[in-house]
N, C-alpha and C positions, 0 to 999 in steps of 0.2 A: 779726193776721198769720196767713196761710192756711201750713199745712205739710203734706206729703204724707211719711209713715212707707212706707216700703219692708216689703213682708212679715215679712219677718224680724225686723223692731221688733215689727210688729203679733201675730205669734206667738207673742210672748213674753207677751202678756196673757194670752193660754189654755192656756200649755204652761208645763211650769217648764220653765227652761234655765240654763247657764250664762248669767250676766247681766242672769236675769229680771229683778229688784230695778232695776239700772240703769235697764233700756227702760221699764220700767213710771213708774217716776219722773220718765224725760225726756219721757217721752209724756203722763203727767197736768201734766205742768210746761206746757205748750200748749195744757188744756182740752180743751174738747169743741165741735163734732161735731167728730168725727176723720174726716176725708176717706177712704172706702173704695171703690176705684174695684169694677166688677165683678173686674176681672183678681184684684183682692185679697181678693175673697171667693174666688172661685174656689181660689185658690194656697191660704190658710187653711185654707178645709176639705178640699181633697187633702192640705195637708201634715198635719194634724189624722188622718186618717186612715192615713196612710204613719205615723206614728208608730205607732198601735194594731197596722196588721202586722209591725212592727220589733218591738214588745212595749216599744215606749218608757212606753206608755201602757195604764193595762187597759179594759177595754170601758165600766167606770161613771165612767171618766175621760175617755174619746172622750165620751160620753153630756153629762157635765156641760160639756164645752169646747163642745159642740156647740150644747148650750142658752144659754149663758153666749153664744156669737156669737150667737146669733138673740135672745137677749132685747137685747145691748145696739144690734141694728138696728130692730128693732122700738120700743126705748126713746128710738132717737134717740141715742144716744152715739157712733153711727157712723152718717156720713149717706153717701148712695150720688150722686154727681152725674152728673148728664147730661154724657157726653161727643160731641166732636161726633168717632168716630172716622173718617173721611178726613181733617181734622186729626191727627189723632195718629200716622196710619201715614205721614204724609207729613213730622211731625216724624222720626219715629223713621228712615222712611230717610234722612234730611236729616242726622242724629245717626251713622246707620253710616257714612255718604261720609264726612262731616269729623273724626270720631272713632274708629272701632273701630279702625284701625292703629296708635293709640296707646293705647288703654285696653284692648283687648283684650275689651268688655264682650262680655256673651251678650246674643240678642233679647229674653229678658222684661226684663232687666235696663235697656235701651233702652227697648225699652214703658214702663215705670214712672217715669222721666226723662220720657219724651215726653208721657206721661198726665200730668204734671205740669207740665212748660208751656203744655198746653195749656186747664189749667187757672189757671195765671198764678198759679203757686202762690209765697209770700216765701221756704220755709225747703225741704229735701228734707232727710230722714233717713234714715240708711242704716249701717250695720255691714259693707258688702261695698266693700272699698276699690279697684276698680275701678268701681262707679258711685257713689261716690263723688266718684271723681275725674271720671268723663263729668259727671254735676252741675253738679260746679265749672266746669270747659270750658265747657257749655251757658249759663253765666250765674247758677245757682241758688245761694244762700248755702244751707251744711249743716252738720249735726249729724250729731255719732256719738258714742256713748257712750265714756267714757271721757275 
């Protein structure tokens, strides 16, 4: 079964967080590759670094989270798929008409829904109970920790 983790799962592998323990468990409970679109590398190492200027994190902890992503793409624990994006912006606005007046989602939060049907994905994971719920509406079975 294909599942697509929402950043905020996937962060918790390289950041401690409230909850780290959970996501990490519900995420290795699914195996590997871990489906990493680009947007979610991208989101990753901005938010990896937005931490370090918060002072969430110190420089030899960006340095390790930073290696720790690139060795587990390079090892293959997270694979990067081809998307065909004018599929995906055309799910995603297709997802704002018949959903955002009730979900109230934001556009990455869409994007990563849409990234994921159009990858024909079985499970979505996610901790942000607004996409979430677009998810669910779009057709997708999900997980959330807890």
């Amino acid at each position: 079964m294909k599942i697509y983790f929402d950043t905020g799962l996937l962060l918790k592998l390289y950041s401690f967080e409230p909850n780290s323990v959970l996501a990490i468990a519900l995420i290795q409970s699914h195996g590997t590759p871990i489906i990493l679109s680009g947007l979610q590398e991208t989101e990753l190492r901005n938010a990896l670094y937005r931490k370090r200027t918060r002072r969430e994190m110190t420089p030899a902890q960006l340095k390790k989270a930073l290696k720790d992503l690139q060795g587990d793409l390079d090892g293959g624990v997270l694979h990067i798929p081809r998307l065909d994006w004018p599929e995906v912006w055309a799910n995603a606005n297709r997802l704002t008409a018949k959903y955002v007046l009730t979900t109230s989602c934001r556009t990455l939060d869409i994007l990563h829904v849409a990234i994921a049907l159009q990858l024909s994905v079985d499970i979505f994971g996610t901790t942000n109970q607004r996409q979430l719920l677009l998810a669910r509406k779009a057709g997708l079975k999900t997980v959330t920790l807890g």
